[in-house]
C-alpha positions in Angstrom: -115.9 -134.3 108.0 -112.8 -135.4 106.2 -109.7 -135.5 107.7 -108.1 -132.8 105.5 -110.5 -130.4 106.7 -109.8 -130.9 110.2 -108.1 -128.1 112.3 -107.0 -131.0 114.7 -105.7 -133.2 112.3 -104.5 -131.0 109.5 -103.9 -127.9 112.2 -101.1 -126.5 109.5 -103.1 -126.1 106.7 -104.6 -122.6 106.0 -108.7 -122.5 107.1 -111.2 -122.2 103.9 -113.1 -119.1 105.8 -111.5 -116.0 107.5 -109.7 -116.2 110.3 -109.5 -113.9 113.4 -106.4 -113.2 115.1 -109.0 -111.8 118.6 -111.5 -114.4 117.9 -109.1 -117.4 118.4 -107.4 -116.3 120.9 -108.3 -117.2 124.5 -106.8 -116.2 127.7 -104.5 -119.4 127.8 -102.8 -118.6 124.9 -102.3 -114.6 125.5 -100.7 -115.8 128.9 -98.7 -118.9 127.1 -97.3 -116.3 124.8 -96.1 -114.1 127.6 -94.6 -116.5 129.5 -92.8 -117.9 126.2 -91.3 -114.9 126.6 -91.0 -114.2 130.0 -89.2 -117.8 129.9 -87.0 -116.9 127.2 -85.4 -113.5 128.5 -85.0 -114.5 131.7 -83.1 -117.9 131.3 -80.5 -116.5 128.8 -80.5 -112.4 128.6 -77.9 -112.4 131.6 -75.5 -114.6 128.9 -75.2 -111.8 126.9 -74.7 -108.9 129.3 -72.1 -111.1 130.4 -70.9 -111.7 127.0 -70.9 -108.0 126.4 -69.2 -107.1 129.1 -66.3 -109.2 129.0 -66.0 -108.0 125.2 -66.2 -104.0 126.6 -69.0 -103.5 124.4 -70.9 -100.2 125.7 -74.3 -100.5 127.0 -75.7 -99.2 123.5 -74.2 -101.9 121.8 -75.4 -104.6 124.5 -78.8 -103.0 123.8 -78.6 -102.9 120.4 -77.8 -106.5 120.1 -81.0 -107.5 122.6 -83.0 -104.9 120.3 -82.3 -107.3 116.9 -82.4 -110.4 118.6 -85.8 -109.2 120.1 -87.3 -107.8 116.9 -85.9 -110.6 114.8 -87.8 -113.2 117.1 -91.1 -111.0 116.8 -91.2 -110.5 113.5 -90.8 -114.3 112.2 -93.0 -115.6 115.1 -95.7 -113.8 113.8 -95.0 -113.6 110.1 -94.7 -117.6 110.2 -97.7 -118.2 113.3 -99.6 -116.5 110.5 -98.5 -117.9 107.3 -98.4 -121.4 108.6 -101.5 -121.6 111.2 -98.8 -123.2 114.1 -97.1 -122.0 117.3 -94.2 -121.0 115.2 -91.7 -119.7 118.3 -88.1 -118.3 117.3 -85.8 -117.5 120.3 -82.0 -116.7 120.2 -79.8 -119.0 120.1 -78.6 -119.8 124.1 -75.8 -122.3 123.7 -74.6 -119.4 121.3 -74.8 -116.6 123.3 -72.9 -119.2 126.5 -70.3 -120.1 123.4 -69.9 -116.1 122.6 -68.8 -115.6 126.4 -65.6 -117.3 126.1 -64.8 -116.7 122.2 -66.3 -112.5 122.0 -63.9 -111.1 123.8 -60.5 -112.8 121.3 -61.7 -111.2 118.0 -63.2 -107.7 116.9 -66.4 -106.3 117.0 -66.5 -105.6 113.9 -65.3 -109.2 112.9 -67.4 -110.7 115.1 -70.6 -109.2 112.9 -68.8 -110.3 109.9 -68.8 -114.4 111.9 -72.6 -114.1 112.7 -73.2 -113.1 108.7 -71.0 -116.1 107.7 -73.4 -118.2 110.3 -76.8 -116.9 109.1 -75.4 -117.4 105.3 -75.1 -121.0 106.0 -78.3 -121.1 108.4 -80.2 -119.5 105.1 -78.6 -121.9 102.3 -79.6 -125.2 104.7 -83.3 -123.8 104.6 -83.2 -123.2 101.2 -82.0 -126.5 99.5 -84.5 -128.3 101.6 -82.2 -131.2 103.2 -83.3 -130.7 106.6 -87.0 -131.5 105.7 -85.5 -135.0 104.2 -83.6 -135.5 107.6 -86.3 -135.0 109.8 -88.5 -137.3 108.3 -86.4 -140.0 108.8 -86.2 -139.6 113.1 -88.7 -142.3 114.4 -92.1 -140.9 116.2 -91.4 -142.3 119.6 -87.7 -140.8 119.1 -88.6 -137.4 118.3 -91.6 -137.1 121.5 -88.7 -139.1 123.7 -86.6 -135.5 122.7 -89.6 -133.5 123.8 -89.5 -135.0 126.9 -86.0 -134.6 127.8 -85.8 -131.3 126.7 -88.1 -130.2 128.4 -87.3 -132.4 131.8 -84.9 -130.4 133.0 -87.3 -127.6 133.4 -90.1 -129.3 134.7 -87.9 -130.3 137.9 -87.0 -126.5 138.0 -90.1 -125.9 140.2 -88.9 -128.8 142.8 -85.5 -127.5 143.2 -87.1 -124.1 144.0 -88.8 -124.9 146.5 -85.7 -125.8 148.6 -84.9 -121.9 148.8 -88.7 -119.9 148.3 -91.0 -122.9 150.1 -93.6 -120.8 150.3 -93.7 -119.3 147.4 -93.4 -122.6 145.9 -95.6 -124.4 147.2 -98.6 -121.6 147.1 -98.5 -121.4 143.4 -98.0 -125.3 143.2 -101.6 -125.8 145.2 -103.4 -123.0 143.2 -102.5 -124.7 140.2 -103.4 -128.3 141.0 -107.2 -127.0 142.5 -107.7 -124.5 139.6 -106.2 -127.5 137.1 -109.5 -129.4 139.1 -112.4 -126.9 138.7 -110.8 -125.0 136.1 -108.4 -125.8 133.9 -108.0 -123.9 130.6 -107.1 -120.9 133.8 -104.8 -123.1 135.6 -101.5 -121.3 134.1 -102.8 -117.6 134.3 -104.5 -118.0 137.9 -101.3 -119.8 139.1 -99.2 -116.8 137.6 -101.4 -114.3 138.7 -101.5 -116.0 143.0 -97.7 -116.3 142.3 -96.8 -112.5 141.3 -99.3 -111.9 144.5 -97.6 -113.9 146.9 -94.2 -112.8 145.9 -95.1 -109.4 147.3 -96.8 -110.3 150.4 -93.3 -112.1 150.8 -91.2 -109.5 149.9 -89.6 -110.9 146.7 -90.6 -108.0 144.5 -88.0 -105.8 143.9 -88.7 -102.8 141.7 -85.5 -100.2 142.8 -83.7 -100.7 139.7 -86.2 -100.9 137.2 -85.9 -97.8 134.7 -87.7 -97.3 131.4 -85.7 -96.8 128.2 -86.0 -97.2 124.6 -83.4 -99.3 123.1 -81.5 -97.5 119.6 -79.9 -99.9 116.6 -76.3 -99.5 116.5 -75.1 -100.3 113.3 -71.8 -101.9 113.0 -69.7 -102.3 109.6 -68.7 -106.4 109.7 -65.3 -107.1 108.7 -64.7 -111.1 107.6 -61.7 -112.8 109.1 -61.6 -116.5 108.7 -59.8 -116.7 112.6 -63.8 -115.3 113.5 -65.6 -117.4 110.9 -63.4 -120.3 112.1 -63.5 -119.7 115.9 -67.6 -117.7 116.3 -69.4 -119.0 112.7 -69.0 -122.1 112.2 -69.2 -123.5 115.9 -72.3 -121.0 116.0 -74.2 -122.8 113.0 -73.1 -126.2 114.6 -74.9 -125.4 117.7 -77.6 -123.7 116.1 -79.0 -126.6 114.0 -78.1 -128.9 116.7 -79.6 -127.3 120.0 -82.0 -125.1 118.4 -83.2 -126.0 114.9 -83.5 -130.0 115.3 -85.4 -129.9 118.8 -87.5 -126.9 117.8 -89.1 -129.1 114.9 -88.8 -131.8 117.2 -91.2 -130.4 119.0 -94.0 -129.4 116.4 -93.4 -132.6 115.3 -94.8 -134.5 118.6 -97.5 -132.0 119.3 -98.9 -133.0 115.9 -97.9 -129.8 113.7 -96.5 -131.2 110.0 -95.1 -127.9 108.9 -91.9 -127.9 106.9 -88.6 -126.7 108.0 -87.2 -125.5 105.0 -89.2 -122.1 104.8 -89.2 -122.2 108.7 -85.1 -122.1 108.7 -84.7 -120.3 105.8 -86.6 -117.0 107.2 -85.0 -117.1 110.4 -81.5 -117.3 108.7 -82.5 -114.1 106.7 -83.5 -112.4 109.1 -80.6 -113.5 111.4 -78.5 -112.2 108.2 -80.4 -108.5 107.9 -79.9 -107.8 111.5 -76.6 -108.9 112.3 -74.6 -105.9 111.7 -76.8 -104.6 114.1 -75.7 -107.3 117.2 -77.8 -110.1 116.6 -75.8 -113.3 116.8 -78.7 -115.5 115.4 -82.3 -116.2 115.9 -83.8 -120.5 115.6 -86.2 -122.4 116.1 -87.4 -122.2 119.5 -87.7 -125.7 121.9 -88.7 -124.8 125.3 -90.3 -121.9 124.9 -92.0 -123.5 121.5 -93.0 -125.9 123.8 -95.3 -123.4 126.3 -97.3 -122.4 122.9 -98.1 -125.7 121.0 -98.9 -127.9 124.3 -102.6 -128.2 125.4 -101.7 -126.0 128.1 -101.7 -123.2 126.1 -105.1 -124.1 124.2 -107.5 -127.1 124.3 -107.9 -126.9 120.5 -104.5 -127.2 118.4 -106.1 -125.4 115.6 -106.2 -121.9 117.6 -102.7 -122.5 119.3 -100.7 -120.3 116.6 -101.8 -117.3 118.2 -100.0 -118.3 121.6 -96.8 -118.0 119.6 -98.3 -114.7 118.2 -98.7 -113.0 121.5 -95.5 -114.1 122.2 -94.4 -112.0 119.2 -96.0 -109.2 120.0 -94.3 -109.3 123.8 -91.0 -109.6 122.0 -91.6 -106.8 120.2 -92.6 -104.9 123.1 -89.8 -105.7 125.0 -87.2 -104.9 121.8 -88.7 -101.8 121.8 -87.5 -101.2 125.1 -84.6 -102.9 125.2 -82.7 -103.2 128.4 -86.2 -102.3 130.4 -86.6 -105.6 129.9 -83.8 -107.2 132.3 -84.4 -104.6 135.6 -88.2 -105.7 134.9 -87.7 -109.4 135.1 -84.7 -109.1 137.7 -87.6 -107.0 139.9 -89.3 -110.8 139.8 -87.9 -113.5 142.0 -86.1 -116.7 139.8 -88.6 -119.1 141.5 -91.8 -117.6 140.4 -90.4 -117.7 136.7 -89.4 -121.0 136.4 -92.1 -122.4 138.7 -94.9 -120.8 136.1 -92.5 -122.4 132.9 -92.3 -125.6 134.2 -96.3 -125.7 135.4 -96.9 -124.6 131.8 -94.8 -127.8 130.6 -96.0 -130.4 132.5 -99.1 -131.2 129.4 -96.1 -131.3 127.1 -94.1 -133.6 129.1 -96.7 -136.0 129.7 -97.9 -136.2 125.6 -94.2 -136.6 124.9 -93.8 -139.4 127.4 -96.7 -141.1 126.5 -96.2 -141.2 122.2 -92.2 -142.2 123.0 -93.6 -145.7 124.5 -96.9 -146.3 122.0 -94.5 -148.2 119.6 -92.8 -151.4 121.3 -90.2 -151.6 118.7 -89.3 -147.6 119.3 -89.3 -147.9 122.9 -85.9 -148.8 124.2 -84.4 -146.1 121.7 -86.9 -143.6 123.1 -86.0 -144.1 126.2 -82.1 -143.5 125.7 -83.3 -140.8 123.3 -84.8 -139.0 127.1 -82.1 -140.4 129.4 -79.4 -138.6 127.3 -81.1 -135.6 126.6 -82.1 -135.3 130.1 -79.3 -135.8 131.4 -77.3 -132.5 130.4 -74.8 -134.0 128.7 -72.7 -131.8 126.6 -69.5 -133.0 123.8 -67.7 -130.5 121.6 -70.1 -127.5 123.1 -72.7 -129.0 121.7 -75.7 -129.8 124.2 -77.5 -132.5 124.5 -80.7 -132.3 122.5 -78.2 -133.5 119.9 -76.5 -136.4 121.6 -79.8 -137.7 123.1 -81.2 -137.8 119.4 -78.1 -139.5 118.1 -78.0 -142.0 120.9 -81.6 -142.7 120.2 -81.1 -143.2 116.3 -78.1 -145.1 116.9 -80.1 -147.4 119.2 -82.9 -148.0 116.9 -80.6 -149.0 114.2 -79.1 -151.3 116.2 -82.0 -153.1 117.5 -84.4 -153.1 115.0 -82.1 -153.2 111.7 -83.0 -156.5 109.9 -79.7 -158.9 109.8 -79.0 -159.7 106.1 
């Protein structure tokens, strides 16, 4: 067989027969999908109740704004899962929602919309005239799987640091997943997640009281333009939207092996971001960490079939839009160190391909490794985080070492 027929070397390109949604999917990647999700809601969704709040937005607005984020996120991972045969994951944009704590509350509501429509304008025009394709193609192999790996790093130690406070809990899910990984190991993830929900409630760390079901309504909000909002919530919201969100994200298909372009990939999610901001939505991306749960081997041993990990994961948005605020009381009813002990499990196959391609090439390898040690490290300049520094320290590096002397 050629290699352009190959689902694991050509994984992007569209198969010649019909596909099946139910037939490639496995167990792995309907439970890589949920906890894409799982991950997603419950490392950020507090950021914009606290965001809301300070702002005095009423809890139909707060709802509202989780309901477009949520839909947004479902609709283009599955739309683009589908069209492009990869673990396509959007998410909202985190260091956005952190920068909207401090800057919401100093402008409008209404001209606050109007700065997330200026932001997803200039979000859709960089997908459209196709420069960040050109850009990407530049950043080294090792470089871009050195980014993986610190990205993902600081989650991956998540489950260590846990155990300091829930031992037990810890530690029981950490066991079932290293003897299940041994006889097992396409169920590793699921049985771990599975021992881990039961353990929490032998232990007492369930806490249901203040879950309550409700459907989440759009509220529709006229945008007024301002340029103190554009200036103060737009533009720094692009800036760390292409730089936290968009680069890493494609960073990330890029050292699992997925060749898909950005341009249509950016493009969609700034339309949509556009359609749904007068309804809250401060901007949907490219996903990193959570991207990173659906394209690993974790989530399926063949990367041809992995797409429908970040379908699933669609579809659990879309549940949980539905439903809106449901969602938080349901993941505050689970304890912290079950979730990120089950993310950071689902990482580790991630983090070890990512460390491994950085340091293949010799002549990439010192710039990969700054590229991990900065990214790692937390570092964050001008609000922007450090996905963005570690890649420029790593580019900057390369060039330095490896430029020929005239």
């Amino acid at each position: 067989m050629s290699s352009s027929s190959s689902p694991e070397l050509s994984p992007c390109a569209a198969p010649r027969g019909r596909f099946s949604l139910l037939a490639d999917t496995s167990l792995s990647t309907l439970v890589a999908g949920f906890v894409a999700m799982m991950t997603g809601y419950t490392s950020s969704l507090v950021l914009m109740f606290q965001a809301g709040q300070a702002a005095h937005l009423t809890d139909a607005q707060i709802s509202s704004w989780i309901w477009a984020l949520s839909i947004g996120m479902a609709v283009c991972s599955i739309g683009l899962s589908l069209r492009f045969r990869a673990p396509i994951v959007i998410a909202w944009s985190t260091p956005g929602a952190a920068l909207l704590v401090s800057s919401l509350p100093h402008v409008a509501y209404a001209q606050a919309i109007g700065a997330f429509i200026v932001c997803a304008a200039l979000l859709t025009v960089v997908g459209l005239t196709g420069w960040f394709d050109t850009l990407m193609r530049k950043i080294p192999a090792g470089i871009a799987s050195a980014l993986l790996a610190g990205i993902l790093f600081e989650i991956g130690v998540e489950i260590f640091r846990a155990a300091q406070f829930q031992t037990a809990l810890v530690l029981t899910m950490f066991f079932t997943y290293l003897i299940v990984k041994r006889l097992a190991p396409r169920y590793a993830i699921p049985t771990t997640l599975v021992v881990g929900t039961a353990a929490a409630g032998v232990l007492g760390l369930l806490d249901f009281s203040r879950f309550h079901v409700a459907l989440a309504h759009p509220v529709f909000t006229m945008p007024a333009f301002s340029v103190a909002a554009s200036v103060s919530i737009g533009i720094p919201l692009f800036v760390v939207a292409m730089a936290s969100q968009n680069v890493p994200g494609i960073a990330v298909l890029r050292a699992d092996g997925y060749t898909t372009p950005s341009a249509p990939l950016i493009s969609t999610t700034g339309i949509a971001s556009l359609l749904l901001a007068p309804f809250g939505s401060h901007g949907i991306n490219l996903a990193a960490i959570t991207a990173a749960i659906c394209t690993g081997p974790e989530a399926h041993e063949d990367r041809g079939k992995r797409y429908t990990a970040a379908v699933w994961g669609g579809i659990f948005y879309l549940v949980a839009g539905i439903f809106g605020a449901t969602i938080a009381a349901l993941f505050s009813a689970l304890p912290k160190a079950l979730v990120v002990s089950v993310a950071a499990l689902a990482l580790y196959g991630s983090i070890m391909s990512g460390l491994a391609n950085a340091m293949q090439d010799v002549k990439q390898r010192e710039a990969a490794l700054v590229t991990f040690m900065v990214t790692a490290s937390g570092l964050t300049l001008l609000s922007i985080g450090s996905a963005f520094w570690g890649l420029v320290a790593g580019v900057l590096t390369q060039l330095v070492l490896n430029t020929r002397r005239a």
